[in-house]
C-alpha positions in Angstrom: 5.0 1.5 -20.9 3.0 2.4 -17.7 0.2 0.5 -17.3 -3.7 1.7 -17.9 -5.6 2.5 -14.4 -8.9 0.2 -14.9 -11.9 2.6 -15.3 -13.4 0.9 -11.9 -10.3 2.8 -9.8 -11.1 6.4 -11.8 -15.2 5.8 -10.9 -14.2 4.8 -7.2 -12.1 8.3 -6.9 -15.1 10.5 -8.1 -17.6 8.8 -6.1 -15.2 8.1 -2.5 -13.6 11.9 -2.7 -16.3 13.7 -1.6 -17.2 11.6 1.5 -13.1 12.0 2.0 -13.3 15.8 1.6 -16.3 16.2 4.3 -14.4 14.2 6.6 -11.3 15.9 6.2 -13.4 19.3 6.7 -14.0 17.9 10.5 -10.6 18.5 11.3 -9.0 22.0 12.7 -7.5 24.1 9.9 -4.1 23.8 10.8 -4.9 19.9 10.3 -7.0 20.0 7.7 -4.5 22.2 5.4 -1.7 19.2 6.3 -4.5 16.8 5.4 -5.4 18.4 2.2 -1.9 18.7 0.6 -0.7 15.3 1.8 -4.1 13.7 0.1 -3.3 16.2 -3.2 -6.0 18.4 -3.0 -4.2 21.4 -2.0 -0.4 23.2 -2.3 0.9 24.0 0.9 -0.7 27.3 0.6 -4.0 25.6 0.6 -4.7 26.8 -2.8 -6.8 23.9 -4.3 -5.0 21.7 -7.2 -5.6 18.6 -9.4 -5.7 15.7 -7.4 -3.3 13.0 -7.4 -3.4 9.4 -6.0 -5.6 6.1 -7.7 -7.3 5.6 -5.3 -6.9 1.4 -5.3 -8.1 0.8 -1.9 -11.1 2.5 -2.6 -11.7 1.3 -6.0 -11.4 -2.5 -3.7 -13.9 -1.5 -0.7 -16.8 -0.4 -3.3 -16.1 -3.5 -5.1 -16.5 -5.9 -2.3 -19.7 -4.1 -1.6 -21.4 -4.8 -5.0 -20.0 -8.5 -4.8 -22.4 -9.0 -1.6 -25.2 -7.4 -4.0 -25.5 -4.0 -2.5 -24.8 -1.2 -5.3 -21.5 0.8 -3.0 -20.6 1.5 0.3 -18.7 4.6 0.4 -18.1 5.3 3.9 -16.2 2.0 4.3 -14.1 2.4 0.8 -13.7 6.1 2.4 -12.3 5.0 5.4 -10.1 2.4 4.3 -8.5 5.3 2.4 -7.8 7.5 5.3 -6.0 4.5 7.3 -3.9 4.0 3.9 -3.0 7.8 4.3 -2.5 8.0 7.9 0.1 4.8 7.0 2.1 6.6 4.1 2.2 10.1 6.3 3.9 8.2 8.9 6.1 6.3 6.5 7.3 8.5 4.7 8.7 10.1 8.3 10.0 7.4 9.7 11.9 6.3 6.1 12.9 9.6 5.5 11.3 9.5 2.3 11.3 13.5 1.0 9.1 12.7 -2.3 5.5 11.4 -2.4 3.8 11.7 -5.3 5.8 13.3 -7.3 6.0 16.4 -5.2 8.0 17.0 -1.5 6.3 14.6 1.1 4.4 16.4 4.0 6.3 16.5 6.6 9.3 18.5 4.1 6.8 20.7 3.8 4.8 21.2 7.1 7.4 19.6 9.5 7.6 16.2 11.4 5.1 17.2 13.8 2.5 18.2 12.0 2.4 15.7 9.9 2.4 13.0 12.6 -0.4 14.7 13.8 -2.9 14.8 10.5 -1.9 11.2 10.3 -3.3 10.3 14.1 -6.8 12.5 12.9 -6.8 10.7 9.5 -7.1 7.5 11.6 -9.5 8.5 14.1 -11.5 10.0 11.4 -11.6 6.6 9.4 -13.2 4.6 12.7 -15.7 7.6 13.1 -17.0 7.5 9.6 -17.3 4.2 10.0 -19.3 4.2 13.6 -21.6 6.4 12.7 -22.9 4.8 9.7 -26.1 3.4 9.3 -24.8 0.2 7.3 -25.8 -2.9 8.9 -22.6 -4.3 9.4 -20.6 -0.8 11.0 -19.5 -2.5 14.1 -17.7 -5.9 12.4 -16.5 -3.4 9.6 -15.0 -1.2 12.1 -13.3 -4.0 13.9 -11.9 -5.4 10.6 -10.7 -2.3 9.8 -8.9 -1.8 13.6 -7.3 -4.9 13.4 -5.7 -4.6 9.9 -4.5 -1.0 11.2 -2.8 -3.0 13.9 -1.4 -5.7 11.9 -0.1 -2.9 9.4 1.6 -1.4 12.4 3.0 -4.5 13.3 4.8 -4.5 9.5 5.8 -1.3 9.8 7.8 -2.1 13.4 9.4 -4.7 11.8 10.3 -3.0 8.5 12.5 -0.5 11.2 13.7 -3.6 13.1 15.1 -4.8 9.7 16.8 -2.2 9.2 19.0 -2.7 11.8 19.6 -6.2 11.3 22.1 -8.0 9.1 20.1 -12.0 9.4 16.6 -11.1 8.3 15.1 -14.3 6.9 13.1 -14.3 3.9 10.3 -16.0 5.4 10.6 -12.7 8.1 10.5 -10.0 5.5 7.4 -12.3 3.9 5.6 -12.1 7.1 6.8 -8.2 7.5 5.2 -7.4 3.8 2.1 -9.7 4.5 1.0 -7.8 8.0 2.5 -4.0 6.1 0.8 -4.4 2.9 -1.5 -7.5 2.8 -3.2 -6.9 5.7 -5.0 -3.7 4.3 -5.4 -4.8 1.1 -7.3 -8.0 2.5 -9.5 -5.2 4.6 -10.3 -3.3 1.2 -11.0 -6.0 -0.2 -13.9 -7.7 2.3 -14.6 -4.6 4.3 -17.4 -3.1 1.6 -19.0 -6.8 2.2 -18.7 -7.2 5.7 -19.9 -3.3 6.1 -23.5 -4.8 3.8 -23.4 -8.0 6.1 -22.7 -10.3 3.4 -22.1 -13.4 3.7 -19.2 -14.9 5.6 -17.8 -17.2 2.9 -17.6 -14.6 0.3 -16.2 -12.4 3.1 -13.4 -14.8 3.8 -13.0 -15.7 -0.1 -12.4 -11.6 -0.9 -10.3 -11.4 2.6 -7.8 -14.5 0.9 -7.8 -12.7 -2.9 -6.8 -9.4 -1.0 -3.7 -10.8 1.5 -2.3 -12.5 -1.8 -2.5 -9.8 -4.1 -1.5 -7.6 -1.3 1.7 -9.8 -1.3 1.9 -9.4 -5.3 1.9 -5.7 -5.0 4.5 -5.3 -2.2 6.9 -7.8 -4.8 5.8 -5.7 -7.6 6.8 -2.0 -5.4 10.0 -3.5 -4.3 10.9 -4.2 -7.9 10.0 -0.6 -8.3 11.9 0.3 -5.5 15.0 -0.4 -7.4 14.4 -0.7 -10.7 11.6 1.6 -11.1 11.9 5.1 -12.9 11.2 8.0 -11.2 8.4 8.9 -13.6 7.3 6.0 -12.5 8.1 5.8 -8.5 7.8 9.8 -7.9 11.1 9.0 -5.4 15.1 9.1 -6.5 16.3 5.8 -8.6 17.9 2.8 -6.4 15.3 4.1 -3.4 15.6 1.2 -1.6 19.2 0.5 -1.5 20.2 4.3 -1.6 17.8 3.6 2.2 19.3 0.0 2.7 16.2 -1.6 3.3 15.6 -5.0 3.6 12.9 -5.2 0.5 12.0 -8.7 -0.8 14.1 -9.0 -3.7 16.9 -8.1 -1.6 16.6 -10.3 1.1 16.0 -13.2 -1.5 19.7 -12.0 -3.0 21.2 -11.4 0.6 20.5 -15.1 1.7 20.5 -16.6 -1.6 24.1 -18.5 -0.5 25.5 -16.8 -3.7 29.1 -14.9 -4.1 27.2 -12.1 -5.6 24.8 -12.2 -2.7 28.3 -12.3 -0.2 29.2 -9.4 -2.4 26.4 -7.8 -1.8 26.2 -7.9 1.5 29.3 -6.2 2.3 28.3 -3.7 0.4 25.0 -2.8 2.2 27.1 -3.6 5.9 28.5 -0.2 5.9 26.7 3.1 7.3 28.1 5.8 5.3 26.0 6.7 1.8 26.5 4.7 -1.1 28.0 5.9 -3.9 26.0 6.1 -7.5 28.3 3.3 -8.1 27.6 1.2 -5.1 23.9 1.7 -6.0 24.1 0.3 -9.5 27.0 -2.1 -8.4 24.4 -3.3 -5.7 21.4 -3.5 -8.5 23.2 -5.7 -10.5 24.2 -8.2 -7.6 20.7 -8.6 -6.3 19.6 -9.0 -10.1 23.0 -11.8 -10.7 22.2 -13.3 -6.8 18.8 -13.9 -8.2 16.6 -11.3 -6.6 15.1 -9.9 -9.2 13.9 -13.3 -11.2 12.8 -14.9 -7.5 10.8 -11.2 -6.7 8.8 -11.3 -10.3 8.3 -15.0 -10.0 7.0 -15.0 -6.7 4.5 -12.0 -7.5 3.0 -14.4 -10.0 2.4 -17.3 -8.2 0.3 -14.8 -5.6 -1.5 -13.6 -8.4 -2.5 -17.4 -9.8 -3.2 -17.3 -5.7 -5.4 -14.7 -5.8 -7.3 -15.7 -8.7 -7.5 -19.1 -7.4 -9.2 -17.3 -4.5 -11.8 -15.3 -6.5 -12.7 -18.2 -8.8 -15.4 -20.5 -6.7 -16.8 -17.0 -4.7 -20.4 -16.4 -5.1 -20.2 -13.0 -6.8 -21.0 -11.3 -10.4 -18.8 -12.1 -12.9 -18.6 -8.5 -13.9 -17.7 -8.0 -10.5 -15.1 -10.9 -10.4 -13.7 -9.4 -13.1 -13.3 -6.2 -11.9 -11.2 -7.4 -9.1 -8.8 -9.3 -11.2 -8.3 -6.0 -13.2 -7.5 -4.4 -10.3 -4.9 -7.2 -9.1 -3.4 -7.3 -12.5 -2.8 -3.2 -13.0 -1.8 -3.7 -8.9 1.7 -6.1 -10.5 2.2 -5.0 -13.9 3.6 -1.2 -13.3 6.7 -0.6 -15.2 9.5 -1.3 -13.4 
């Protein structure tokens, strides 16, 4: 059973989409109509379409905002969302990933060039927004939000170094999932604060929650990233090993000192494709090496983190509670 998006995520997307759709309407067509598919607005022939996408980031940023007493701030949840986009166009390029979404990624569609390309003006775009906003707190907001970008594309460098690596740590592929995932999530999460210049200690409190449950979530999408359905996932089954990546739970079974984890990796050593077989023959070693268990425990004790985090912040406790729905619905997808 799939788990319910809180009502806070489904009021952030009607309320964050149309500042998204004006800034998207600043770019050149030929960008805009990559923009517009990739952000599930549009089909590739730019006809419009349901929109996809929750929207979590968002959902954060506006938030953070109304836990430093001001009632939203949309441009930052708005441009928090287009450095999240920019990321997964990217991504899905450089992991050869051919779904997002449920439907073929961008770049299947438009080509690997164009697609890089409405990622770099996605970027830009989210520092412009946030520039040229009149909140009191534009310039720290936009830094916050530079320096997460940069940390993100430090996780991503070493996702790819990983890959071609055979003695990556589990401390490393922490660090690699903290700076990937965490450090956006921690910018969602304090950047709708910092943008109202809020104050610092609730700033740094939100900052904390949103690096561990950032953490949580990465544990929680690399369970998925094996285990998950593809209802669930929108990609193939096995995702991760059918790529050999060097996920959390993986790692944890690759240098777990196990015979299944020995077994394992001599499966994963090889270059050719792995057979169906190999891929459920590896599942079940990184679930008997201990992957699996050490992944989903480890995504709780972030969570207790998180909430630890939240608990002595000077905020609403509507507000407080809001977040924590947020952080649990973030974990508890079916795998």
């Amino acid at each position: 059973m799939r788990a319910v998006i809180p009502p806070t995520v489904v009021a952030a997307r009607g309320l964050v989409e149309p500042v998204l759709r004006d800034a998207v309407a600043r770019l050149d067509p030929i960008t805009e109509r990559v923009a517009a598919y990739h952000l599930g607005w549009a089909d590739p022939e730019g006809r419009p379409v349901t929109p996809g996408g929750k929207a979590l980031r968002p959902a954060l940023a506006v938030l953070s905002a109304r836990a430093a007493g001001a009632e939203q701030s949309l441009t930052a949840a708005a441009a928090v969302e287009l450095v999240h986009a920019f990321s997964l166009l990217h991504d899905d390029i450089m992991d050869g990933d051919r779904m997002r979404r449920h439907r073929p990624a961008a770049w299947t569609v438009f080509g690997q060039s164009a697609a890089i390309l409405a990622g770099d003006a996605l970027l830009s775009l989210a520092g412009e927004l946030l520039l040229e906003d009149g909140c009191p707190g534009r310039v720290p907001a936009a830094r916050c939000l530079a320096a997460a970008t940069r940390r993100l594309i430090a996780g991503q460098a070493l996702d790819l170094e990983f890959e071609r690596r055979s003695d990556v740590s589990l401390d490393e592929c922490r660090q690699m999932s903290t700076q990937k995932t965490g450090a956006l999530l921690a910018c969602a999460c304090s950047i709708g604060a910092m943008a109202v210049d809020g104050p610092d200690a609730l700033i740094a409190a939100l900052a904390a929650f949103g690096a561990e449950a950032g953490l949580a979530f990465q544990l929680a999408d690399d369970l998925l990233g094996i285990w998950g359905s593809p209802a669930a996932t929108g990609k193939p089954v096995l995702s991760d090993l059918r790529a050999r990546k060097k996920s959390l739970p993986i790692v944890a079974a690759l240098t777990s000192g196990t015979r299944a984890g020995e077994r394992l990796a001599a499966l994963m050593a090889g270059t050719e494709p792995l057979s169906e077989a190999d891929l459920r023959a590896a599942a079940a070693l990184v679930e008997e090496a201990g992957g699996r268990s050490w992944a989903e425990t480890e995504a709780k004790h972030r969570l207790d983190a998180a909430e630890r985090h939240l608990a002595d912040a000077d905020m609403p406790s509507a507000v407080r509670a809001e977040f924590l729905d947020i952080a649990h619905f973030l974990t508890s997808r079916g795998h």
